[in-house]
C-alpha positions in Angstrom: 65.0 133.1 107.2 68.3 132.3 104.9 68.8 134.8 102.2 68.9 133.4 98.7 72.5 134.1 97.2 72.7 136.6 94.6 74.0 135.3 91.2 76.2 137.9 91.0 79.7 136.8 89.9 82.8 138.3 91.0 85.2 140.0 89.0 86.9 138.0 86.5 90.2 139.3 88.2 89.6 138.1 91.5 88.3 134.6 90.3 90.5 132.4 91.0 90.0 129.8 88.2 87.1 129.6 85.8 84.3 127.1 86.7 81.5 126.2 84.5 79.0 129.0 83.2 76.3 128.0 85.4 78.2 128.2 88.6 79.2 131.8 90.2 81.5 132.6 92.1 80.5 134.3 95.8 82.3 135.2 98.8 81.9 133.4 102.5 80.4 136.6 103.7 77.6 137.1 101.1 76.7 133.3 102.0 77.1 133.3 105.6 74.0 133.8 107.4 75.5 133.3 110.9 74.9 136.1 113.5 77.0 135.5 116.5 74.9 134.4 119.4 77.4 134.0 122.8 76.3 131.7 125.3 77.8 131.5 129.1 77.2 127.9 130.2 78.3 129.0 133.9 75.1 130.7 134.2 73.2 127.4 133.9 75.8 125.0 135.4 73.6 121.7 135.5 72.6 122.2 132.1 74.2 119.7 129.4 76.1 120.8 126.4 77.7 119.1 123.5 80.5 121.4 122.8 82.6 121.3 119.3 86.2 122.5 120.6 89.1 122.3 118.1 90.8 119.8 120.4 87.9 117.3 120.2 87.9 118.1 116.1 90.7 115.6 116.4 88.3 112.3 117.4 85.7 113.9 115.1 83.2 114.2 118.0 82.3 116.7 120.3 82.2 116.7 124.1 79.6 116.3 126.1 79.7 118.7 129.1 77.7 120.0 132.3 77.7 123.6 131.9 79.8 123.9 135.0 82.8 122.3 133.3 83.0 124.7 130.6 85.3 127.6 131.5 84.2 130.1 129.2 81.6 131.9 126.6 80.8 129.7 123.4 79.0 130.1 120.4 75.4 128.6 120.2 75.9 126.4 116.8 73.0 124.5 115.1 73.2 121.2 113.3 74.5 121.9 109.6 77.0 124.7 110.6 80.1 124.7 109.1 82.9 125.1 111.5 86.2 126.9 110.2 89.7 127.0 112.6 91.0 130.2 113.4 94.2 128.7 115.1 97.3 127.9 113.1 95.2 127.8 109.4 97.9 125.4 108.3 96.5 122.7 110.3 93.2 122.3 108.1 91.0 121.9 110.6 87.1 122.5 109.2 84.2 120.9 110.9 80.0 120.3 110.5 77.9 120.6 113.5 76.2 117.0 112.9 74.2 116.9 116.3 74.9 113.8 118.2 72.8 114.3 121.3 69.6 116.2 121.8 71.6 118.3 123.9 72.3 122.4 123.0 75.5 122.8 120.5 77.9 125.4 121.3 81.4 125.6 119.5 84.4 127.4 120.8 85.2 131.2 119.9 88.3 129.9 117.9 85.6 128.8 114.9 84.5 130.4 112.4 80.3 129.7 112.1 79.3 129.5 108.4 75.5 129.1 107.8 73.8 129.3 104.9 69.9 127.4 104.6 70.2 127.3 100.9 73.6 125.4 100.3 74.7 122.1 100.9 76.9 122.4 104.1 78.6 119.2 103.1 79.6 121.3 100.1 80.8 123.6 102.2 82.6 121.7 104.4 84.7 120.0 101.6 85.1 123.3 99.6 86.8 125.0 102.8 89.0 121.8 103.0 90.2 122.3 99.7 93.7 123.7 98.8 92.6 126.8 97.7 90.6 127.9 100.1 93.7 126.8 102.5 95.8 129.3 100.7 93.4 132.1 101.5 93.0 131.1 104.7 97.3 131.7 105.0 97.0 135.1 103.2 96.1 137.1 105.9 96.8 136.0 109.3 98.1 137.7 113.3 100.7 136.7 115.1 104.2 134.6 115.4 103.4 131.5 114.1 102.4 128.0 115.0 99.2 128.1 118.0 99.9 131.9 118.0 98.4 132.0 114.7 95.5 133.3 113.6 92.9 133.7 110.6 91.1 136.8 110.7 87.7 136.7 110.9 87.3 140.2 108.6 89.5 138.8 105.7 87.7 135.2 105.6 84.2 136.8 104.7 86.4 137.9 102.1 87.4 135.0 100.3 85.5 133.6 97.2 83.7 130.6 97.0 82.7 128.4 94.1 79.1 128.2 94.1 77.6 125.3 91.4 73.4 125.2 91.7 71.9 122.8 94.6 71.9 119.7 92.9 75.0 119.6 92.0 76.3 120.3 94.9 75.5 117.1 96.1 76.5 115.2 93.1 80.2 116.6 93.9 79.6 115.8 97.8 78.8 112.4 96.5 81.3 112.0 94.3 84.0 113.5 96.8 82.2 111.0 99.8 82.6 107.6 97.5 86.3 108.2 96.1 87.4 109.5 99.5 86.2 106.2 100.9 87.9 104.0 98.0 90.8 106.1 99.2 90.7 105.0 102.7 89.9 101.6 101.8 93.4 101.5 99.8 95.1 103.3 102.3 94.1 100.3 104.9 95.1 97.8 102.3 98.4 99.5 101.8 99.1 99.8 105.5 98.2 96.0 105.9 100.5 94.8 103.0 103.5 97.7 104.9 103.2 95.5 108.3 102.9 92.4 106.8 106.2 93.3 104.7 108.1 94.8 108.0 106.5 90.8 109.8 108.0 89.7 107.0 111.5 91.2 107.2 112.4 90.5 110.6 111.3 86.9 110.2 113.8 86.9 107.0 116.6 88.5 109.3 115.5 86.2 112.2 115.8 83.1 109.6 119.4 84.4 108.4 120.9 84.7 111.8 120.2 81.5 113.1 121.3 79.6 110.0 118.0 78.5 108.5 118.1 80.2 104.9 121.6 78.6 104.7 120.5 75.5 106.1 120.1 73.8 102.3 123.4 75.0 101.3 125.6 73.5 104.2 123.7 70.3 104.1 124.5 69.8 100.8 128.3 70.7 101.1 128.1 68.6 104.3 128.5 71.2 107.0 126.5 71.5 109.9 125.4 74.5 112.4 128.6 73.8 114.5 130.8 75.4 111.7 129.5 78.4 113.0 131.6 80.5 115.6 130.2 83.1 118.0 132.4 86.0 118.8 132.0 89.5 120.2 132.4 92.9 118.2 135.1 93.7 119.7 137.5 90.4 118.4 135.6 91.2 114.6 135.7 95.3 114.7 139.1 96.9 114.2 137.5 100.5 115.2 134.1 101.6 116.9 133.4 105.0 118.4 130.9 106.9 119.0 132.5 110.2 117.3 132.9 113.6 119.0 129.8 116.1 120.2 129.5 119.7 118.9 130.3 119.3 115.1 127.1 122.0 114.4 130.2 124.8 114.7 132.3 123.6 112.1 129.1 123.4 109.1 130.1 124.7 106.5 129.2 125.5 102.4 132.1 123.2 101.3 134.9 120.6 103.0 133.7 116.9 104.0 130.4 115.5 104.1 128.7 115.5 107.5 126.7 112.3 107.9 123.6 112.8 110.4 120.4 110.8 111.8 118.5 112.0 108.5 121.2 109.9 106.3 120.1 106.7 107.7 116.8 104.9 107.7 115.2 102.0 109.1 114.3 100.2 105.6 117.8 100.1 103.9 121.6 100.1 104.7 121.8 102.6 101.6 123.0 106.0 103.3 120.1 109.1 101.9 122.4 111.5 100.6 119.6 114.0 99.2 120.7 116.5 102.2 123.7 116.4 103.6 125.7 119.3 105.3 129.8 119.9 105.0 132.2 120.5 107.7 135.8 121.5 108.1 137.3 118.8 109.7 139.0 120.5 112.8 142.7 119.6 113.5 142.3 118.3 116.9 141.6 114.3 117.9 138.0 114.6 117.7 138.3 115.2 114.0 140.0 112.3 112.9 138.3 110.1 115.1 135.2 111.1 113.5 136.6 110.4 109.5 134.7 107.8 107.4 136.1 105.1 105.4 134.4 102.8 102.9 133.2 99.9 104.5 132.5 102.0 107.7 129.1 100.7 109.2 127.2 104.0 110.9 124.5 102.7 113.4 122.2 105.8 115.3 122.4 105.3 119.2 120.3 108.6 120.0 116.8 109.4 118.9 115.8 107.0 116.5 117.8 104.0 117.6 119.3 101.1 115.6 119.2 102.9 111.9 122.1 101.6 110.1 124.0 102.6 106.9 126.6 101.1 105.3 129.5 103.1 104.2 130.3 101.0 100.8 132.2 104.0 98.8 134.2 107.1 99.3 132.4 110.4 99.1 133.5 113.1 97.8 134.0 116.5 99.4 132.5 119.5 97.9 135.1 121.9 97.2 
């Protein structure tokens, strides 16, 4: 049976904001009922499992698998557990065992279980996605970095939790669910009226290249398409190169402004100049070669190819 939480409030100095009077605020241990239950799913390798492993967190569904191809011991999980990542805490990865299959749930060893039969686990879930609780989860971690970090266990029963009574709980889940999804429903519109835009702007560039937005303009001063002359870059370009490797080695808190990749962007000719890095020009070849004048155009040929920027002043050196 799930014990009833205490309403015992913590400390006003290790609250970390105030809530209303008739919440209190708990910690993930006092609410966690969860008492680790290991399961090897060799042992019964025709046996079906539906298996929550962080990598299938991603689709938001778990997989389904014989116990034969699942490599090692799991967790047995019931539907309404909360499921908290241990790996890399930055990525917020938090999960509820929904139960897709009448099959036996197991999660992976890298979750947390949180279980608690007298909360809302929807509550739960959101209040561990929350920025707070995302800080904790930082506070106190092992290793390097990156996959090689890791939340620890100990310090996460640790952490408070805002605790409102049950049935408000599920007026914040609710209110959370249905502005979430007006969220996503703006976030598709947005993204539809971002492609149609980027449709939009090649047709434009399309249409200016091949003389149809100045189509009006030469009929009326009665020229035709023929006026136009095709020539190569090379009989229009009095320079182009491609500017000498290595220039990491000559970075430096002042001289001449460095442009890189990051300076251009697909959406504008306008160089970014919110970071920029300084060099002192070396004396040889390579560093003239490599000078900027206004009117310079800079196109990107590595990584992210066909950025241009358009050089239309001089920029000063910081000194």
């Amino acid at each position: 049976m799930a014990r009833t939480v205490k309403k015992k409030a913590l400390t006003l100095e290790a609250q970390p904001y105030p809530v209303p009077d008739n919440w209190v605020w708990t910690t993930v241990g006092i609410l966690n009922d969860y008492a680790g239950n290991s399961v090897d799913p060799a042992k019964t390798p025709d046996e079906v499992f539906e298996l929550y492993s962080v990598p299938s967190s991603a689709d938001n569904y778990p997989e389904v698998l014989l116990g034969i191809e699942i490599g090692s011991t799991k967790q047995r999980v019931k539907k309404g557990d909360v499921l908290l990542c241990k790996i890399n805490p930055r990525i917020n990865r938090v999960w509820k065992v929904c139960q897709h299959t009448e099959h036996s749930l197991l999660a992976s060893s890298e979750w947390i279980v949180a279980r608690n039969g007298t909360t809302n686990c929807n509550y739960l879930m959101w209040c561990f996605k929350s920025e707070y609780f995302r800080e904790y989860m930082l506070s106190n971690v092992s290793g390097v970095g990156g996959s090689l970090m890791r939340a620890q266990p100990k310090y996460v029963q640790t952490y408070p939790v805002p605790l409102p009574p049950l049935a408000e709980q599920q007026r914040i889940v609710d209110r959370i669910e249905r502005l979430l999804s007006k969220l996503d429903a703006a976030k598709e519109l947005a993204q539809s009226v971002l492609d149609s835009f980027e449709d939009r702007k090649t047709a434009l560039l399309i249409d200016a290249f091949s003389g149809k937005i100045t189509e009006l303009w030469r009929r009326e001063h009665g020229l035709n398409i023929n006026s136009w002359k095709e020539h190569i870059t090379n009989d229009l370009l009095n320079y182009v190169t491609s500017g000498s490797r290595g220039w990491a080695k000559y970075y430096a808190d002042d001289g001449a402004i460095f442009f890189r990749m990051g300076n251009l962007d697909h959406g504008t000719i306008d160089l970014d100049l919110k970071d920029v890095r300084y060099v002192c020009i070396p004396s040889k070849a390579e560093g003239q070669r490599s000078r900027v004048q206004k009117g310079d155009i800079l196109i990107s040929i590595t990584a992210d190819v066909g950025m241009v920027g358009l050089a239309l002043q001089l920029y000063n050196s910081k000194k």
